[in-house]
C-alpha positions, 0 to 999 in steps of 0.5 A: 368779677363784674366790672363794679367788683373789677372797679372797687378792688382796682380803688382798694388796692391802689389805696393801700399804697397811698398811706395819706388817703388812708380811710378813705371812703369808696363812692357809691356811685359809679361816676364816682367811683371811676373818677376816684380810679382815674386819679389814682392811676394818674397819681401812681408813681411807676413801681411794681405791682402784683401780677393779680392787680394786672390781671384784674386791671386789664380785664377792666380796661379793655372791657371799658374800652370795649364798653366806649366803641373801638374803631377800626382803621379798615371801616375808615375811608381815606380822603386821600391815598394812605391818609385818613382824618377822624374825629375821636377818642384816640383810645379807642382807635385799633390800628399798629401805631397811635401818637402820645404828646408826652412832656419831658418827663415822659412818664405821663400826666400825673394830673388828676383826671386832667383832659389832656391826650397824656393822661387817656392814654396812659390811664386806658394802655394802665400801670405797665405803661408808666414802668415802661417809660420810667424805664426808657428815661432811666436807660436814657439818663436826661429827660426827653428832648424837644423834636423825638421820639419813644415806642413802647407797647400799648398794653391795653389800648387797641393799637399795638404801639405808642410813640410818646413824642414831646413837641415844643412850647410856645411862649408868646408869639410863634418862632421858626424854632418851634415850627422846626421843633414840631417838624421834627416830632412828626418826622421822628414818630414817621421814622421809628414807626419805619424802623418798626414796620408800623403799617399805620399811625394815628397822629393826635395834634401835637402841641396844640393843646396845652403847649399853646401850638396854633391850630392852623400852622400845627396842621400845615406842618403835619401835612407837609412832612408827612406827604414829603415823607411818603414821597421822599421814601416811597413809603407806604405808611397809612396816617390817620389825622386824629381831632379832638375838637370841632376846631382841627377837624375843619382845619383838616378837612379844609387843608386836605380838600374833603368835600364829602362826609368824613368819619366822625 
């Protein structure tokens, strides 16, 4: 199959299961269509699903991925021993671990084609990424508490893991509660990534976006439990600082002291 016939298939099957967008029209154009696939996934409640429908899915994922560039930890440059910063698509990155900041409901973005980092993540790793979540909650019994952490594999994303971390919402003016709520999330993601022998681990800014974290302070604390960490334990994990946005790759490059070119 092309991708276009991956793509359409992925479209109809998705729509047999949405009895109101019943009739609906396929676009024509490929923008369209893949935005129409985006917010169908984004919208799939975790259920079941063929094992035809995988086969097809993940051949499309990863070959969009593919398609996108994956980046390889081993042709990043360390700015300082076992730390790297880089500027890009989190999906895209081919290392042991990446970081998601999930929300409490852990199961992901449901938000049609919304930017945040929760929805790329689970719309690229596909379906079996929300089962698997649903999952963990449903053994879990309540939903995910501020300042942890979850694994789970990353299907078809290049890493091997994801840790779905929830970090803490500002409302207002910053309090010592949530430094210490995001403190934790850090030291929770280093610790189950320990507990799993991942040799590395991508850390998006967690809680910066939606949940209202400033920028500046969010990165200090990321900086300082991870080289505590390293220290403390002796442990020997590589971190990648991975930015979005021109903001936090400054904020970074400053806090980290790199005065030559860094890996965009």
């Amino acid at each position: 199959m092309t991708q276009k016939e991956r793509r359409v298939y992925l479209i109809s099957e998705l729509l047999k299961e949405q009895l109101r967008y019943e009739g609906m029209e396929i676009p024509e154009d490929e923008d369209g269509q893949k935005r129409l696939l985006r917010s169908l996934f984004n919208i799939r409640m975790p259920r079941p699903v063929s094992q035809e429908f995988l086969t097809v899915q993940d051949a499309y994922l990863q070959e969009e991925t593919r398609r996108k560039g994956i980046i390889d930890l081993a042709d990043l440059q360390p700015i300082q021993e076992g730390i790297y910063l880089w500027q890009g698509d989190i999906t895209t990155l081919r290392c042991d671990a990446i970081v998601n900041a999930a929300n409490s409901q852990m199961l992901g973005c449901f938000v049609p084609c919304h930017g945040c980092i929760d929805n790329a993540i689970h719309t690229f790793a596909g379906v079996q990424l929300r089962l698997a979540c649903a999952e963990l909650m449903r053994r879990q019994g309540h939903e995910e508490e501020t300042g942890g952490a979850k694994i789970t594999p990353a299907f078809n994303l290049p890493c091997r893991y994801v840790l779905h971390t929830v970090g803490p919402i500002v409302q207002g003016r910053l309090t010592k509660r949530d430094e210490k709520m995001l403190a934790s999330c850090y030291r929770a993601c280093l610790e189950l990534a320990e507990q799993n022998r991942v040799k590395n681990i991508a850390f998006c800014c967690i809680s910066t976006g939606e949940f209202h974290f400033p920028n500046e302070k969010a990165a200090e604390i990321a900086l300082q439990i991870v080289k505590d960490f390293k220290a403390q334990l002796h442990s020997e994990i590589e971190v990648i600082f991975n930015v979005f946005k021109e903001t936090d790759f400054n904020i970074y490059r400053a806090l980290l002291g790199a005065n030559g070119p860094v890996e965009k």
